[in-house]
C-alpha positions in Angstrom: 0.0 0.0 0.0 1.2 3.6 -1.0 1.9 5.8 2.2 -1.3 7.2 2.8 -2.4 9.1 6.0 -3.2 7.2 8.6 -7.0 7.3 9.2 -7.3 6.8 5.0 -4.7 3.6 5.3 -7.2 2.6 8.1 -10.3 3.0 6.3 -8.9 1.3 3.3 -7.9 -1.6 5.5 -11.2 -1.6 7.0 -12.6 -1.9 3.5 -10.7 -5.0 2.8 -11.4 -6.3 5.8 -15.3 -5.8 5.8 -15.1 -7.3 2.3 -13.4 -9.9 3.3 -10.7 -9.9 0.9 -7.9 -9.1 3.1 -9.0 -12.1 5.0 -9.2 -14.5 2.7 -7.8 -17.9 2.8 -6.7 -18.1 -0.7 -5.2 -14.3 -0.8 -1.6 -14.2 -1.3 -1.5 -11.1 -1.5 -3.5 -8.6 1.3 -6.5 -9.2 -1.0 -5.4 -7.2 -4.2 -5.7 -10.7 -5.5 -9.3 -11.8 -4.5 -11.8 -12.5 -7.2 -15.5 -12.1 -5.7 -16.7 -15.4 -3.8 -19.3 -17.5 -5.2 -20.5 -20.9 -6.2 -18.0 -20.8 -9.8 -15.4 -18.6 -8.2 -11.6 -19.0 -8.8 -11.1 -17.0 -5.6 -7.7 -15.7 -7.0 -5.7 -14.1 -9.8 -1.9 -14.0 -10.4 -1.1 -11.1 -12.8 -1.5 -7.8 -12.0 -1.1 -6.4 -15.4 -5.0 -5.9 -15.7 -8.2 -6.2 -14.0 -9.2 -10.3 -14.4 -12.8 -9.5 -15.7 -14.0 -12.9 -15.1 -17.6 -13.1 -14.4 -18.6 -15.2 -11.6 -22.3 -16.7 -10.8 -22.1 -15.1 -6.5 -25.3 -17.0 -5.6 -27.4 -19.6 -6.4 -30.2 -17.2 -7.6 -27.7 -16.4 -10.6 -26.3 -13.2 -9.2 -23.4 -12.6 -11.1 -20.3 -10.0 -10.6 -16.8 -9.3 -12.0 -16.1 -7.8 -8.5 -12.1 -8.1 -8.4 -9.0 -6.8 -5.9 -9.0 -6.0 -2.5 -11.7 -3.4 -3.2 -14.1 -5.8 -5.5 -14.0 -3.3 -8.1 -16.7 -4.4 -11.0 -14.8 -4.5 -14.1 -17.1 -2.2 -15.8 -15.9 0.4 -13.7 -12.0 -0.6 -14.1 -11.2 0.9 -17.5 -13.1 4.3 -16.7 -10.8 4.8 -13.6 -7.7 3.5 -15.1 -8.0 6.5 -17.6 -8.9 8.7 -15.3 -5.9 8.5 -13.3 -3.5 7.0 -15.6 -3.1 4.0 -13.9 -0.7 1.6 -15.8 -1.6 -1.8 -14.5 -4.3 -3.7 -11.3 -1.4 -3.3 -9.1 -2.1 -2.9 -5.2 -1.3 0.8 -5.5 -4.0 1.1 -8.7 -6.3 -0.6 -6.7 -5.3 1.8 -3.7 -5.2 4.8 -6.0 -8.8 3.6 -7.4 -10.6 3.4 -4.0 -9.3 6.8 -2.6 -10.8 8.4 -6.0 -13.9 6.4 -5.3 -14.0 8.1 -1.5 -13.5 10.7 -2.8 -16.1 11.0 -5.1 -18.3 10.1 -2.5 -17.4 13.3 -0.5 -16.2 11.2 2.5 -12.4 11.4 2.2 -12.2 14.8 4.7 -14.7 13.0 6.8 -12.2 10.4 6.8 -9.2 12.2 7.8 -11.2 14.5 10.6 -12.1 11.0 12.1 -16.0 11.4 11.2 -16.2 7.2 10.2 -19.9 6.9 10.6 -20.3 9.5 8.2 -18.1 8.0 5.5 -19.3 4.8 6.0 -22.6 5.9 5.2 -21.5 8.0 2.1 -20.0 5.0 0.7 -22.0 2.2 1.8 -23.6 2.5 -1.9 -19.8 1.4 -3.3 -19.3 -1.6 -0.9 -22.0 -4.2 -0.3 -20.3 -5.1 3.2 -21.1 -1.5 4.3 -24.6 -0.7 6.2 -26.6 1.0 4.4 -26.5 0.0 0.9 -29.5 -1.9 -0.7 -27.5 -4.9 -2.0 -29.1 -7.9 -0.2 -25.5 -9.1 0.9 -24.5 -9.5 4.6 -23.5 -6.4 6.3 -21.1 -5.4 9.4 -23.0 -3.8 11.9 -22.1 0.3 12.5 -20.5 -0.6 15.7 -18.4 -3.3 14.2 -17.1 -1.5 11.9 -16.0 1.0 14.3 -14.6 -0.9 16.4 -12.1 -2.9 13.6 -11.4 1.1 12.7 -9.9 1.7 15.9 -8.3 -1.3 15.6 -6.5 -0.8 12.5 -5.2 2.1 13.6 -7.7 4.8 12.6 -8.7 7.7 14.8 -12.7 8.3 15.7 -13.6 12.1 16.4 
């Protein structure tokens, strides 16, 4: 991970965590290398040179999703961002440099770095299904939870 400020570093560790990517069993890498879970899923990829884009059935309701790295980013999404911010490759520090944009498009990065958590949870719980808030249907960490791992991970509440 890039050197980042230390209440963004946490938040993007609580990310990975909440998604369970950086907790992974098959993760040999911190999670930039998890492929979304799922009744098909290859749970990994080895190169880094782009996003995988492989499509994988999540449920047995045929839910399907390309979600991909340590921040599941849909490849749909991928190519947009990569050319936004000239990003050369899926490396951790793309996938790093990808989810900070996405913060901050949501307006929660400041709220991030004064400490105000609940607030950017809730302005990106829309981005990751793990977050409360969202209207995915997927399992959730509680508010309090979330919080708590925060703290945790080194991150400062206000």
């Amino acid at each position: 991970m890039a050197t980042l400020e230390p209440n963004v570093k946490a938040f993007l560790d609580l990310l990975a965590w909440s998604e369970g990517t950086s907790t992974s069993r098959y993760t040999k890498c911190d999670g930039y290398d998890v492929i979304v879970g799922g009744v098909d899923s290859p749970n990994t990829f080895a190169s880094f040179a782009d996003h995988p884009g492989i499509l994988v059935t999540v449920n047995r309701k045929g839910l399907k999703s390309t979600a991909a790295g340590r921040y599941q980013l849909l490849k749909r999404y991928w190519g947009a961002y990569r050319d936004l911010l000239g990003l050369k490759d899926f490396s951790p520090a793309s996938q790093d440099t990808v989810a900070v944009q996405q913060i901050r498009e949501r307006r929660a990065l400041d709220d991030i770095r004064q400490g105000r958590i609940e607030s950017a949870i809730a302005k990106c719980s829309n981005i990751w299904a793990s977050l409360p808030g969202n209207t995915y249907g997927q399992k959730m960490h509680p508010i309090a939870t979330l919080l708590r791992k925060f703290e945790e991970l080194g991150g400062r509440i206000a």
